[in-house]
DOPAVO-463437 format. One record per residue: x, y, z of N, C-alpha, C, CB in turn; residue in three letters. Coordinates in Angstrom, 3 decimals. Glycine has a CB too. Layout:
// DOPAVO-463437
X | Y | Z | X | Y | Z | X | Y | Z | X | Y | Z | ALA
...
This chain:
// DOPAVO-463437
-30.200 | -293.792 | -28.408 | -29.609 | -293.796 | -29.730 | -29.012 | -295.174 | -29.985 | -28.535 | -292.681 | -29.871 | UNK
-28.968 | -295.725 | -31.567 | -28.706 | -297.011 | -31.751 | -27.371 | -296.760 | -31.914 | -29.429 | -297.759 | -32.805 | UNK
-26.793 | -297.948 | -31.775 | -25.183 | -297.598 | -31.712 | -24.510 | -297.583 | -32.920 | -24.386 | -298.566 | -30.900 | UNK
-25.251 | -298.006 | -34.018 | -25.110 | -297.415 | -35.360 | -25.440 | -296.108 | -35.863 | -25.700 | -298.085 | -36.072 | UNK
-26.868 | -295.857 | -34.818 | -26.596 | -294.339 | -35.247 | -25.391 | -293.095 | -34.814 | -27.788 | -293.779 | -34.856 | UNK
-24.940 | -294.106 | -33.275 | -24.256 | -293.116 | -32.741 | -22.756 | -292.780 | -33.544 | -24.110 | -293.523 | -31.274 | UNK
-22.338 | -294.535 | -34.128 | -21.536 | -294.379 | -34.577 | -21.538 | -294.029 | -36.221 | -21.021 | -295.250 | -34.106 | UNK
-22.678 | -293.744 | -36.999 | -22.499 | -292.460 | -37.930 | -22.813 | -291.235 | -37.575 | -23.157 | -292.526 | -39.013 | UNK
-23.061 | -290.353 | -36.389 | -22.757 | -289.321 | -35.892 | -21.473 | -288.972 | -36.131 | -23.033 | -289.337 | -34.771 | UNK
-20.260 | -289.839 | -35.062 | -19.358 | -289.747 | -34.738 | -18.224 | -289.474 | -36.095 | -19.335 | -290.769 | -33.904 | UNK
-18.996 | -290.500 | -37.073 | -18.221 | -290.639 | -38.423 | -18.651 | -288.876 | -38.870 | -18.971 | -292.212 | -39.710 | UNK
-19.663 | -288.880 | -38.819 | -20.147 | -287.148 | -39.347 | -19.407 | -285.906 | -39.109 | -21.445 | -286.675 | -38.678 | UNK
-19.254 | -286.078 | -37.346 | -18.093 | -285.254 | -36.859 | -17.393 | -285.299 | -37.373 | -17.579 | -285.308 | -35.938 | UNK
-16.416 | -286.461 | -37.770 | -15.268 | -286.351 | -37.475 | -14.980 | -285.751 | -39.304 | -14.552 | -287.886 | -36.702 | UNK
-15.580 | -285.997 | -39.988 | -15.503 | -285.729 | -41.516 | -15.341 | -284.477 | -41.632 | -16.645 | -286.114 | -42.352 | UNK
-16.364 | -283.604 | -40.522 | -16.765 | -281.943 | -40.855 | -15.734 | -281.833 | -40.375 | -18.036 | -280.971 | -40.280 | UNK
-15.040 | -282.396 | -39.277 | -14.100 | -281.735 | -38.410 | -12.670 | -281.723 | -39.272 | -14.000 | -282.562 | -36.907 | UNK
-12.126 | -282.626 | -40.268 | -11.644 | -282.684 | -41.054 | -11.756 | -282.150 | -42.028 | -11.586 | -283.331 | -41.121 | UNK
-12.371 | -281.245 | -42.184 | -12.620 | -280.281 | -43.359 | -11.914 | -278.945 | -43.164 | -14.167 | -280.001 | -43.541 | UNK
-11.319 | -278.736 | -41.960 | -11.208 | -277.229 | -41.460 | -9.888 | -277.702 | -40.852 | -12.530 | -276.463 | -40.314 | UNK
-8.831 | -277.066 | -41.390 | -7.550 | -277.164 | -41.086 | -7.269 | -275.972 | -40.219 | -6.713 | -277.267 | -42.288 | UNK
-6.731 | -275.848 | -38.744 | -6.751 | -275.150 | -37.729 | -5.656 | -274.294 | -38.530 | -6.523 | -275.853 | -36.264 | UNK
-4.640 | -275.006 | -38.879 | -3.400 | -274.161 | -39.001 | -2.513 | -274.740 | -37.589 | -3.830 | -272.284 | -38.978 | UNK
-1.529 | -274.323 | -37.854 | 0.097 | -274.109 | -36.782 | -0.851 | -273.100 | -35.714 | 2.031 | -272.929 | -37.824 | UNK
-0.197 | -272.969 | -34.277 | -0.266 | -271.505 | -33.683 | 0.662 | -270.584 | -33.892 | -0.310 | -271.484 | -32.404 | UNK
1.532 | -270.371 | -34.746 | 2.097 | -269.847 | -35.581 | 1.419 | -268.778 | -36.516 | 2.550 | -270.766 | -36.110 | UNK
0.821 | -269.339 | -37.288 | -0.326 | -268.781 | -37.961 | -1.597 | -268.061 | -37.751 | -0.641 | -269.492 | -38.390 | UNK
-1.849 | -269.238 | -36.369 | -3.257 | -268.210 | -35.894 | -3.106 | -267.034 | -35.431 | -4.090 | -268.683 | -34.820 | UNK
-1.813 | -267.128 | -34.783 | -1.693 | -265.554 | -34.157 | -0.972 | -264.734 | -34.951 | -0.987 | -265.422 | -32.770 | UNK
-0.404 | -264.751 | -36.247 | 0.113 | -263.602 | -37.246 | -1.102 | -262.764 | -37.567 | 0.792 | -264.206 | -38.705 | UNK
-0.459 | -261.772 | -38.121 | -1.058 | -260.282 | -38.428 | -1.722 | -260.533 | -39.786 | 0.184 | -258.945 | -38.531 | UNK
-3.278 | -259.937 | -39.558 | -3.664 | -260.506 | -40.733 | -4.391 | -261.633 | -40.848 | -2.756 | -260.692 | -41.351 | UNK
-4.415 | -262.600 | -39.592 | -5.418 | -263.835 | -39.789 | -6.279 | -263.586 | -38.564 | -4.669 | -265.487 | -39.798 | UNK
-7.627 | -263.671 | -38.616 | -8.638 | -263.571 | -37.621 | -9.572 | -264.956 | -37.237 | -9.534 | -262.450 | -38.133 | UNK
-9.566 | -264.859 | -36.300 | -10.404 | -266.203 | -35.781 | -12.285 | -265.929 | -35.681 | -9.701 | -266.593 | -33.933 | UNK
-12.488 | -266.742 | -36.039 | -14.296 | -266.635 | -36.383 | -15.092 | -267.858 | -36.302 | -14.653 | -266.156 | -37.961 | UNK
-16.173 | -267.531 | -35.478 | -16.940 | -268.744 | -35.470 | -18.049 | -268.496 | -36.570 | -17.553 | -269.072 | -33.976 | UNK
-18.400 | -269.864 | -37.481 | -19.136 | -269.925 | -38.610 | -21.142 | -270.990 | -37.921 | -17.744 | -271.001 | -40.009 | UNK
-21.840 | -269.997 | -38.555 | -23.495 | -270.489 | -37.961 | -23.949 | -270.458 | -39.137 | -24.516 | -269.493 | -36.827 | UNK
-24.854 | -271.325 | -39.385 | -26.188 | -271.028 | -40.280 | -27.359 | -270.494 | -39.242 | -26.771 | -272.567 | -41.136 | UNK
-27.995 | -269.835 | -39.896 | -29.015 | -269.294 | -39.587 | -29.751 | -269.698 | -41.081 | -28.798 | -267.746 | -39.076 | UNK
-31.232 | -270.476 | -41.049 | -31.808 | -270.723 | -42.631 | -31.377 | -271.387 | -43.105 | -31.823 | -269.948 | -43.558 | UNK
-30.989 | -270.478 | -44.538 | -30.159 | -270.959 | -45.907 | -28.951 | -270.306 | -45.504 | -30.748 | -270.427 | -47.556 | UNK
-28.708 | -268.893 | -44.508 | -27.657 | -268.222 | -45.031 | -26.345 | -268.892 | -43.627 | -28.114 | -266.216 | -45.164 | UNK
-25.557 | -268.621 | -44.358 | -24.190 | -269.329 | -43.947 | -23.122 | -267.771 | -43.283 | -23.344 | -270.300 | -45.753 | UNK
-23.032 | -267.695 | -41.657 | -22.458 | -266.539 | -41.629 | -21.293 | -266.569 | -40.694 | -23.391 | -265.573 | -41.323 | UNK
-20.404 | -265.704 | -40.135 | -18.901 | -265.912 | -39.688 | -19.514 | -264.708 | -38.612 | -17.271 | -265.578 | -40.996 | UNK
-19.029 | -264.853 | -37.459 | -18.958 | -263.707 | -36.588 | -17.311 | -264.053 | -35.786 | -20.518 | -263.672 | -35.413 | UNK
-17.042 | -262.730 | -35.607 | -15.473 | -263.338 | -34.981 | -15.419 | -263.457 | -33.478 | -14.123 | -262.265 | -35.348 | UNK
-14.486 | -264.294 | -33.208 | -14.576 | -265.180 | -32.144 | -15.073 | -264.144 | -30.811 | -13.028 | -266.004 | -31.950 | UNK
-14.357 | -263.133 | -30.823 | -14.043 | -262.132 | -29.426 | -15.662 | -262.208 | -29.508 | -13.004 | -260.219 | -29.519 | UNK
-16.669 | -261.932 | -29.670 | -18.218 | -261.485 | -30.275 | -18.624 | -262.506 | -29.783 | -18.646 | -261.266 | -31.912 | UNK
-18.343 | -263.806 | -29.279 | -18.619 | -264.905 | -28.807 | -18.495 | -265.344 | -27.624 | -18.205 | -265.516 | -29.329 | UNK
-19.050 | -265.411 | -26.669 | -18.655 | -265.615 | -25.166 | -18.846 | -267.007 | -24.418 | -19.458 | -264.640 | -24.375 | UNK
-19.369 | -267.733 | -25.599 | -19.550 | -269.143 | -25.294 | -20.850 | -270.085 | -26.649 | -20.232 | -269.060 | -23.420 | UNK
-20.555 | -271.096 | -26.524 | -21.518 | -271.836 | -27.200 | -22.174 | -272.913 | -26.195 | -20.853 | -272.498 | -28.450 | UNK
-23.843 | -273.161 | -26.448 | -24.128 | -273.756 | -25.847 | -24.926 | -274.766 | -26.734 | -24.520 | -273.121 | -24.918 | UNK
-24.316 | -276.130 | -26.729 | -24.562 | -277.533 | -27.502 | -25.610 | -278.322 | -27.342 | -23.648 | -278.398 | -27.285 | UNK
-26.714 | -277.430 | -26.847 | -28.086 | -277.804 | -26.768 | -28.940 | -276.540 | -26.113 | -28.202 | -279.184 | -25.881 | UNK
-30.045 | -276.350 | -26.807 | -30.414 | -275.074 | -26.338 | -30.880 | -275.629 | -24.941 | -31.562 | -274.222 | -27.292 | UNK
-30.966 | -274.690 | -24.130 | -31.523 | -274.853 | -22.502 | -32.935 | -274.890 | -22.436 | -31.105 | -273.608 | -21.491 | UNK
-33.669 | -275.093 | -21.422 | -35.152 | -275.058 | -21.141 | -35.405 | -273.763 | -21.117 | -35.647 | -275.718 | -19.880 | UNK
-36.368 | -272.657 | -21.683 | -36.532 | -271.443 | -21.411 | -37.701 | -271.481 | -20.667 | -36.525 | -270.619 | -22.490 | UNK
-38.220 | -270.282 | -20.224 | -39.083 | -270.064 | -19.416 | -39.820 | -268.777 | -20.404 | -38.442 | -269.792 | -17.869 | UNK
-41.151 | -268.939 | -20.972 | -41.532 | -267.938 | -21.668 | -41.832 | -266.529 | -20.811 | -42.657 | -268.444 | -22.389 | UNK
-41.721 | -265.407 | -21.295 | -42.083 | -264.249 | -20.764 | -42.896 | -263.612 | -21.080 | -41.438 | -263.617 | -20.706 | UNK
-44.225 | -263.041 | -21.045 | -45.261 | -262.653 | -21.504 | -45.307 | -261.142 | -22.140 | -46.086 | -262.878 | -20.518 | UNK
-45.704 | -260.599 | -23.486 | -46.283 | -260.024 | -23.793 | -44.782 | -259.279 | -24.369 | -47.365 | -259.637 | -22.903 | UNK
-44.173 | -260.163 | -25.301 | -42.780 | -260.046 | -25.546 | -43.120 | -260.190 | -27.008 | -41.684 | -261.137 | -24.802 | UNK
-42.383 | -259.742 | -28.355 | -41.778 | -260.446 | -29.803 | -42.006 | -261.359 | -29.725 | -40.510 | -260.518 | -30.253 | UNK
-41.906 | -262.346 | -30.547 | -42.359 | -264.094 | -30.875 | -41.120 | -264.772 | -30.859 | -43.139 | -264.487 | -32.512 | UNK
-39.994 | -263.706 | -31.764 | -38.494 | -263.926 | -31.247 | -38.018 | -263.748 | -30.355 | -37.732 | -263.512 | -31.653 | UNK
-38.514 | -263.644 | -29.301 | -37.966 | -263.645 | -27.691 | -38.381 | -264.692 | -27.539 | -38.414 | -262.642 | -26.523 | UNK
-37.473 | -266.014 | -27.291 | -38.084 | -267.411 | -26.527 | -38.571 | -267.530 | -25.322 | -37.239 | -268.351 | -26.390 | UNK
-37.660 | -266.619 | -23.829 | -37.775 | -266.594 | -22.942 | -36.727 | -266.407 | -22.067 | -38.324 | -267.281 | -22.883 | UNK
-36.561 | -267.021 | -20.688 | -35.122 | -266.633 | -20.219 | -34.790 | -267.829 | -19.885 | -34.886 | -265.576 | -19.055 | UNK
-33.405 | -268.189 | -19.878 | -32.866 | -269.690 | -19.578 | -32.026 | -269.461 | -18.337 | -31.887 | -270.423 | -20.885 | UNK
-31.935 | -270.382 | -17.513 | -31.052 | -270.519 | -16.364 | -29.409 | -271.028 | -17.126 | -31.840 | -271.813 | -15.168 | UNK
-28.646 | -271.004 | -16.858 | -27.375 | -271.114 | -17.453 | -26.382 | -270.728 | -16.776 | -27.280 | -270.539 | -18.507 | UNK
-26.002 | -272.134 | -15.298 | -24.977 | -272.104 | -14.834 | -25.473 | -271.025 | -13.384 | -23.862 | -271.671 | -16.009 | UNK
-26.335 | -270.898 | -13.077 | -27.016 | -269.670 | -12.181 | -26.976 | -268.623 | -13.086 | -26.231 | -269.200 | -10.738 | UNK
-26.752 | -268.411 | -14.253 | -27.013 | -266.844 | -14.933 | -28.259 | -267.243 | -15.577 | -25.742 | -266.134 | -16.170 | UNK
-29.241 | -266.036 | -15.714 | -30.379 | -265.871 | -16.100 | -29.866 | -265.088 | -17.833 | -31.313 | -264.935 | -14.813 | UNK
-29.774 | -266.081 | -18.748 | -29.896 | -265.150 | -20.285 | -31.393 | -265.304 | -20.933 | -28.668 | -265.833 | -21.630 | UNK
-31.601 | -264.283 | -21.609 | -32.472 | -263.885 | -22.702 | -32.194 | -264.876 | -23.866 | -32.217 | -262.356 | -23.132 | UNK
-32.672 | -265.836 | -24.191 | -32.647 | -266.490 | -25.551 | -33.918 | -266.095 | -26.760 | -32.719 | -268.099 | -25.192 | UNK
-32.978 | -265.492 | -27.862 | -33.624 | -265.381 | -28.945 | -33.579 | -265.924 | -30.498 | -33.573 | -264.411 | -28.922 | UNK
-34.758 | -266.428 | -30.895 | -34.499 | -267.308 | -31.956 | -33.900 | -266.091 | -32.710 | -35.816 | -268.208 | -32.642 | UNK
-32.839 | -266.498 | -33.629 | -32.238 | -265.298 | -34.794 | -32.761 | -265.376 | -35.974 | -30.737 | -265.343 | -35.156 | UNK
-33.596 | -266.202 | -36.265 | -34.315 | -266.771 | -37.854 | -35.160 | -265.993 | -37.586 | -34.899 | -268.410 | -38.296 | UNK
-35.803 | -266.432 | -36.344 | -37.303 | -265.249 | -36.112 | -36.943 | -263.879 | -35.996 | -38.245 | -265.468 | -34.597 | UNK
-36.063 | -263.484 | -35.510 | -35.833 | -261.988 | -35.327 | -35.523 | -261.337 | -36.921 | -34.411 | -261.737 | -34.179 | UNK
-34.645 | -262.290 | -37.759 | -34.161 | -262.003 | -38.886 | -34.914 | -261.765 | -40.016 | -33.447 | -262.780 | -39.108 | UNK
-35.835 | -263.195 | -39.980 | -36.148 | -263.657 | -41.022 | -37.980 | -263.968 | -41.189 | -35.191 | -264.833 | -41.087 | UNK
-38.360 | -264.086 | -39.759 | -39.425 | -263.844 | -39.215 | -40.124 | -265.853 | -39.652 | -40.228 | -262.128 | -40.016 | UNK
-39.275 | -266.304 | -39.369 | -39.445 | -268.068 | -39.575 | -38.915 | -268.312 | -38.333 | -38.523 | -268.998 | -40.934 | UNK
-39.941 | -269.574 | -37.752 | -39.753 | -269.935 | -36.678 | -38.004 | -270.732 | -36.639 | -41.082 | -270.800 | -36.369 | UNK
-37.598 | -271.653 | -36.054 | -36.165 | -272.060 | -36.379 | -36.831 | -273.648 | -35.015 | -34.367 | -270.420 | -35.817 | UNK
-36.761 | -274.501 | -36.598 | -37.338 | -275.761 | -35.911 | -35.488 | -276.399 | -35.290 | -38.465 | -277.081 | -37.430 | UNK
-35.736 | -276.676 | -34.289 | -34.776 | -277.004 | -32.889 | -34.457 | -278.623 | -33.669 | -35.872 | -277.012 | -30.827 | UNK
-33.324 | -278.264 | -34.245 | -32.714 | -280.120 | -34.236 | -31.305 | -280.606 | -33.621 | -32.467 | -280.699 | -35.914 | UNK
-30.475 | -281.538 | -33.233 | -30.016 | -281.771 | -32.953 | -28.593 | -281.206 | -33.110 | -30.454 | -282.483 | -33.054 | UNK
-28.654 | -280.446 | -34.272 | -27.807 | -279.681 | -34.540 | -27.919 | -278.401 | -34.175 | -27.628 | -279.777 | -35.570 | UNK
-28.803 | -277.653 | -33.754 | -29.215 | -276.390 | -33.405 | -28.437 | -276.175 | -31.771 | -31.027 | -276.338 | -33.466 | UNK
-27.865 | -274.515 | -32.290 | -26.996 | -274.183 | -30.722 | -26.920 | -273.152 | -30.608 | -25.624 | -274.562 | -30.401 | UNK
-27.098 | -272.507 | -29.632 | -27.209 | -271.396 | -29.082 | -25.913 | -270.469 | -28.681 | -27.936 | -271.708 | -28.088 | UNK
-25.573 | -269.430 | -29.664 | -24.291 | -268.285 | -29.556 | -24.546 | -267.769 | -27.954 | -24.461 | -266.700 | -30.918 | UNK
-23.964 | -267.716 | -27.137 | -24.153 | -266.607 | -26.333 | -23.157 | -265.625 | -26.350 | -24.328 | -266.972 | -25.115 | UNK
-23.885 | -264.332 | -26.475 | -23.484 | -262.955 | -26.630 | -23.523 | -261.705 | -25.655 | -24.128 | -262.625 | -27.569 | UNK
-22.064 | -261.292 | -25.040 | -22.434 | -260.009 | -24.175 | -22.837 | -258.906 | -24.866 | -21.355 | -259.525 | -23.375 | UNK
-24.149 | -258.250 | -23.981 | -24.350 | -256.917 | -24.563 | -24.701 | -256.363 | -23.066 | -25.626 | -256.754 | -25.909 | UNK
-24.818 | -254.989 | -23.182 | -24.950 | -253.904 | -21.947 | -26.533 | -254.264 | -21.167 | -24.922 | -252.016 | -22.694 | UNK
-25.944 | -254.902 | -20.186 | -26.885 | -255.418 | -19.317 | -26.917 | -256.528 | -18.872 | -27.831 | -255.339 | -19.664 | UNK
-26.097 | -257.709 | -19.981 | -25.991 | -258.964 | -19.391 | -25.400 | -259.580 | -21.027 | -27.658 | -259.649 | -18.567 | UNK
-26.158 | -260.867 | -20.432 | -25.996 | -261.799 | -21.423 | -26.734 | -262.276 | -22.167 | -25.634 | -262.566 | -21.138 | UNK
-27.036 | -262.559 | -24.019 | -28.055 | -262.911 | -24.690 | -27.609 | -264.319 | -25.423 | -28.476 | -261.740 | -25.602 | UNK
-28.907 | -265.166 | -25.562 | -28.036 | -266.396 | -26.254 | -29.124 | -266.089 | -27.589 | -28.033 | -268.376 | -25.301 | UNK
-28.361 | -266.732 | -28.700 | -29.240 | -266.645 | -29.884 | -29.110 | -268.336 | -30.652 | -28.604 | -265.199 | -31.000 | UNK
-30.616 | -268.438 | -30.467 | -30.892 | -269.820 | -30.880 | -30.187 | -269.780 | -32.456 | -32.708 | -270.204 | -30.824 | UNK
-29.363 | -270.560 | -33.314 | -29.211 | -270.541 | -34.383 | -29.265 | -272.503 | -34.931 | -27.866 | -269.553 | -34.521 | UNK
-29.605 | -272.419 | -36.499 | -29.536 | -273.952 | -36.906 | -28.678 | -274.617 | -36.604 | -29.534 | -274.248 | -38.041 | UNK
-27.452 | -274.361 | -37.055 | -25.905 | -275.381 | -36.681 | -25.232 | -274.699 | -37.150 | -25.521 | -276.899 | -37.228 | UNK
-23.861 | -275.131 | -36.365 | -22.874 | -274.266 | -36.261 | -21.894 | -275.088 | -36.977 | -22.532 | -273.801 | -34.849 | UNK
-21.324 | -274.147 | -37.556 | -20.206 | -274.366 | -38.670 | -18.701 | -274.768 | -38.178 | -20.060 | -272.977 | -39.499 | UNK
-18.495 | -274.213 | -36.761 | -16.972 | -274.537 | -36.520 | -16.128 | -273.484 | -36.504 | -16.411 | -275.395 | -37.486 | UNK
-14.697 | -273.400 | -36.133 | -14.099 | -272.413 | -35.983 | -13.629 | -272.230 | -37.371 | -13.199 | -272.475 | -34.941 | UNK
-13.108 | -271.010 | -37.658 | -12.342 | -270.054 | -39.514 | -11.590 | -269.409 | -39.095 | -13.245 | -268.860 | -40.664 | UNK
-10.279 | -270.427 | -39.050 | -9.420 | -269.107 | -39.186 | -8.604 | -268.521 | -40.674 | -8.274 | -269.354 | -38.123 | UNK
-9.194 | -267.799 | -40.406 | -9.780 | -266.500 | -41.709 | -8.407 | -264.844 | -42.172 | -11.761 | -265.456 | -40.596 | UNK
-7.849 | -264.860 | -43.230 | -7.099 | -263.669 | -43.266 | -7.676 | -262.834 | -44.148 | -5.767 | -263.841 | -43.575 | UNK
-7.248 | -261.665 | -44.137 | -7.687 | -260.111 | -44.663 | -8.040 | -260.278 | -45.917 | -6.558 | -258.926 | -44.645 | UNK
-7.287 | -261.163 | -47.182 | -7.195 | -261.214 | -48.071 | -8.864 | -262.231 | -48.548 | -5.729 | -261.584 | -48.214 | UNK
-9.200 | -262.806 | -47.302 | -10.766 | -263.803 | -47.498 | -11.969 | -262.400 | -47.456 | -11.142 | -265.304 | -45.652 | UNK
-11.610 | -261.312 | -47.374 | -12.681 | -260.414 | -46.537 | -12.996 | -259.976 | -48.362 | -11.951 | -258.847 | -44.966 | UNK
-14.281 | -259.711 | -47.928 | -14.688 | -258.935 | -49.231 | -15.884 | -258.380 | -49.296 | -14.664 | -259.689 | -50.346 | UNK
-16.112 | -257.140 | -49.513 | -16.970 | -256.201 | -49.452 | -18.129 | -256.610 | -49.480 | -16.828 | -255.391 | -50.242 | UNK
-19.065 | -256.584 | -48.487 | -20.760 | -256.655 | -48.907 | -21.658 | -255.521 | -49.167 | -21.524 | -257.271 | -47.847 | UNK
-21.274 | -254.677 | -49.954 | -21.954 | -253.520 | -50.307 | -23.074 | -254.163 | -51.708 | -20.659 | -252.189 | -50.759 | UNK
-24.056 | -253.570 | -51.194 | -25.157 | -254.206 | -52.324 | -25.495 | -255.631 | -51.420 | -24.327 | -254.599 | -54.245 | UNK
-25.710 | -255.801 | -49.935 | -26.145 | -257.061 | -49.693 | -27.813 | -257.805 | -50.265 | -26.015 | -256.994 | -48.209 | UNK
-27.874 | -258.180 | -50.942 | -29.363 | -258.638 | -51.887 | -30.456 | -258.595 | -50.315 | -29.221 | -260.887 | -52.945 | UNK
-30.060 | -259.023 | -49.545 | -31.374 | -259.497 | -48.522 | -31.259 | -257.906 | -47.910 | -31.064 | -261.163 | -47.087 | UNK
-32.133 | -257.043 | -47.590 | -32.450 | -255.429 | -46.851 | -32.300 | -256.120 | -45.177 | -34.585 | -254.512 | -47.322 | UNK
-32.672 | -257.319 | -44.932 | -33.092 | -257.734 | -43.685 | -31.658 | -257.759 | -42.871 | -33.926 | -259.199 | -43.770 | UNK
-30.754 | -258.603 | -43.615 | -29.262 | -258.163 | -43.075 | -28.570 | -257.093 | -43.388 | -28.371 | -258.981 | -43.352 | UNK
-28.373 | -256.301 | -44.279 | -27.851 | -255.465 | -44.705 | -27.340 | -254.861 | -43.457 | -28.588 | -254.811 | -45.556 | UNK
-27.912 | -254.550 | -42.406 | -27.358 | -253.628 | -41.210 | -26.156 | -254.370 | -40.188 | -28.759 | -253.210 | -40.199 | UNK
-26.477 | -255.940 | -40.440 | -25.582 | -256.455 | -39.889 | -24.482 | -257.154 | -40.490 | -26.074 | -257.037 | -39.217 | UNK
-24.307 | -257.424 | -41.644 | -23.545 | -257.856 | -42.276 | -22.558 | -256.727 | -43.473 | -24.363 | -258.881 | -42.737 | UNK
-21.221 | -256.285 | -42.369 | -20.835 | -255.265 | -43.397 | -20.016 | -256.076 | -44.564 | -19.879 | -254.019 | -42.681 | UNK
-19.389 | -257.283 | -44.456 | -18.437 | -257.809 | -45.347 | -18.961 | -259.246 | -45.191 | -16.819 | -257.516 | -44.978 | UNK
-18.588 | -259.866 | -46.499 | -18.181 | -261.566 | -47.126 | -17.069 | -261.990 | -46.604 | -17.879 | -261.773 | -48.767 | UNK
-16.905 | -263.080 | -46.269 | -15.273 | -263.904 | -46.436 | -15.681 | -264.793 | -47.637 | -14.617 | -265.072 | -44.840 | UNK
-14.320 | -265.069 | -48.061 | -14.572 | -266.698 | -48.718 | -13.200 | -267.717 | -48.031 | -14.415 | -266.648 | -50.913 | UNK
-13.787 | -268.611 | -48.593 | -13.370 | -269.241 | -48.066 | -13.232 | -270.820 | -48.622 | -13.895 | -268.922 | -47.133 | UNK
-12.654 | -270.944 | -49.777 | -12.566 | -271.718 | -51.013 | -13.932 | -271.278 | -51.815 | -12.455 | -273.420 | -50.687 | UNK
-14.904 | -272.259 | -52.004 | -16.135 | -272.052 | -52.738 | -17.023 | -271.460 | -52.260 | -16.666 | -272.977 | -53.096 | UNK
-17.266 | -271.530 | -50.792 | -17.894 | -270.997 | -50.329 | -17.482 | -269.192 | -49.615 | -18.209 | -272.041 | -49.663 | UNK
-18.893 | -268.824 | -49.459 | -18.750 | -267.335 | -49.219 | -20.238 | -267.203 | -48.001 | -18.903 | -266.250 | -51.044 | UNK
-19.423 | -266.794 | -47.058 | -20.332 | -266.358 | -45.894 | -20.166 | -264.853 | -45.680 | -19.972 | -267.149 | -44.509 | UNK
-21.546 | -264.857 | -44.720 | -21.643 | -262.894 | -44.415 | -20.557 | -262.778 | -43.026 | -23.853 | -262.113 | -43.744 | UNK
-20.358 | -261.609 | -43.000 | -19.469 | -261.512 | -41.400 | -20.824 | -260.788 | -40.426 | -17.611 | -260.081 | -41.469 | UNK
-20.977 | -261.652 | -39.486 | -21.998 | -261.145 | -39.085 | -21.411 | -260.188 | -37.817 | -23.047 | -262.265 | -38.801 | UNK
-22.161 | -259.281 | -37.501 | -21.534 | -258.338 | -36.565 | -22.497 | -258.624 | -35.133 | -21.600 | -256.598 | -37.232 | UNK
-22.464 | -259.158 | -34.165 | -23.500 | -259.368 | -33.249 | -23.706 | -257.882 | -32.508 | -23.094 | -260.629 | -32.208 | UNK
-22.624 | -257.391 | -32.366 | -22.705 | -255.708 | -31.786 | -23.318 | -254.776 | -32.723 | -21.185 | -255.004 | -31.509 | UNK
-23.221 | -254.882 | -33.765 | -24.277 | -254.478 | -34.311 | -25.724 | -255.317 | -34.064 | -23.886 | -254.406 | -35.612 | UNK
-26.316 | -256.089 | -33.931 | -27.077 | -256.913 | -33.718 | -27.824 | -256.288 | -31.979 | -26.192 | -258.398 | -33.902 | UNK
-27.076 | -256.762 | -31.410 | -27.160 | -256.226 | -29.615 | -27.442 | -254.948 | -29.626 | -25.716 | -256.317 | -28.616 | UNK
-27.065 | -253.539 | -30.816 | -27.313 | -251.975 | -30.198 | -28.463 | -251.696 | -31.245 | -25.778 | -250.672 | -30.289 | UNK
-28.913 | -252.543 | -32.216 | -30.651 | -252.259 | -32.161 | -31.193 | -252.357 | -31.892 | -31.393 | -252.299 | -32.463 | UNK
-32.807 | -250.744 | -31.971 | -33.237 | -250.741 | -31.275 | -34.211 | -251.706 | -30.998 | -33.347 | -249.893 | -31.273 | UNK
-34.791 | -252.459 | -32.407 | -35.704 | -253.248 | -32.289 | -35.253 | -254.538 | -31.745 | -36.305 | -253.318 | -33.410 | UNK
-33.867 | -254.518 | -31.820 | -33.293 | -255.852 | -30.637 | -33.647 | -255.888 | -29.264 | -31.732 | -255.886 | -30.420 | UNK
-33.038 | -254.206 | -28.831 | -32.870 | -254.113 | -27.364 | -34.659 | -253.770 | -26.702 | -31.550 | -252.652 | -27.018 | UNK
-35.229 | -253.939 | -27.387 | -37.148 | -253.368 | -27.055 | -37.851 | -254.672 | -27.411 | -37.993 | -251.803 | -28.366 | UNK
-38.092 | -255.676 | -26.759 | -38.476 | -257.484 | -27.296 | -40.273 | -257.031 | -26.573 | -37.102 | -259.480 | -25.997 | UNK
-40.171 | -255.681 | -25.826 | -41.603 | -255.879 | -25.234 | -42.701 | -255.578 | -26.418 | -41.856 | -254.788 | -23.879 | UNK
-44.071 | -256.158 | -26.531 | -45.077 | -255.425 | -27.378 | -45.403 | -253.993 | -27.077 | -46.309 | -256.120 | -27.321 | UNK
């Protein structure tokens, strides 16, 4: 990397990172404010809360393909000596491949049996988010999320889905990746 590019990276960070006011710890921990990590997946812009999160990983890993699997099953990645399942979430979602850029990172998620990472575009950063941002997603326009996305936040202009990964992890067409 040229060191001009590196150093408008750095400028990039630091802008987004300045966009998102943590708050006091005061605040984060009152009643009523929830902590959430924010992903794109696509176009759509979504919040899952933090506990639902068991780590981020800032470059997807090398997978190892597995045969005769979904197209959204990438394969399995080594990670630290743990063996996870990585699955693209565009493809599972949206049924579009999810072209891998520099910004692209992988959620990893516990579910019953182990551990799953889900390839997503870029990640938005931490939200810390109160009751009063939540707002009903009944009538979600896309059928494809509808099962996983029960509520909106906002969050000035913008408005993301709350994505539920446990809901995500106990379907069936999640938990069955074989043909």
């Amino acid at each position: 990397m040229q060191p001009a590019g590196a150093y408008a990276l750095l400028a990039d960070y630091e802008s987004r990172s300045l966009e998102h006011d943590p708050g006091v710890p005061e605040q984060i921990e009152a009643p009523g404010l929830w902590r959430a990590i924010g992903f794109r997946v696509g176009e759509h812009d979504f919040v899952s809360g933090i506990d639902e999160i068991s780590e981020i990983l800032m470059s997807p890993p090398p997978v190892t393909s597995i045969p005769s699997t979904r197209p959204w099953l990438l394969g399995v990645a080594n990670v630290r000596g743990n063996l996870i399942a990585v699955v693209d979430l565009k493809q599972f979602l949206f049924e579009q491949r999810t072209h891998v850029t520099g910004r692209a990172r992988v959620l990893v998620v516990k579910q019953s049996g182990g551990n799953v990472g889900l390839l997503v575009d870029e990640l938005l950063g931490q939200r810390n988010l109160t009751d009063a941002d939540r707002v009903d997603a009944e009538g979600e326009a896309d059928a494809r999320l509808a099962r996983f996305v029960t509520e909106n936040v906002t969050t000035g202009p913008v408005r993301l889905g709350r994505f539920s990964m446990q809901e995500l992890t106990r379907t069936p067409e999640f938990q069955h990746a074989a043909l």
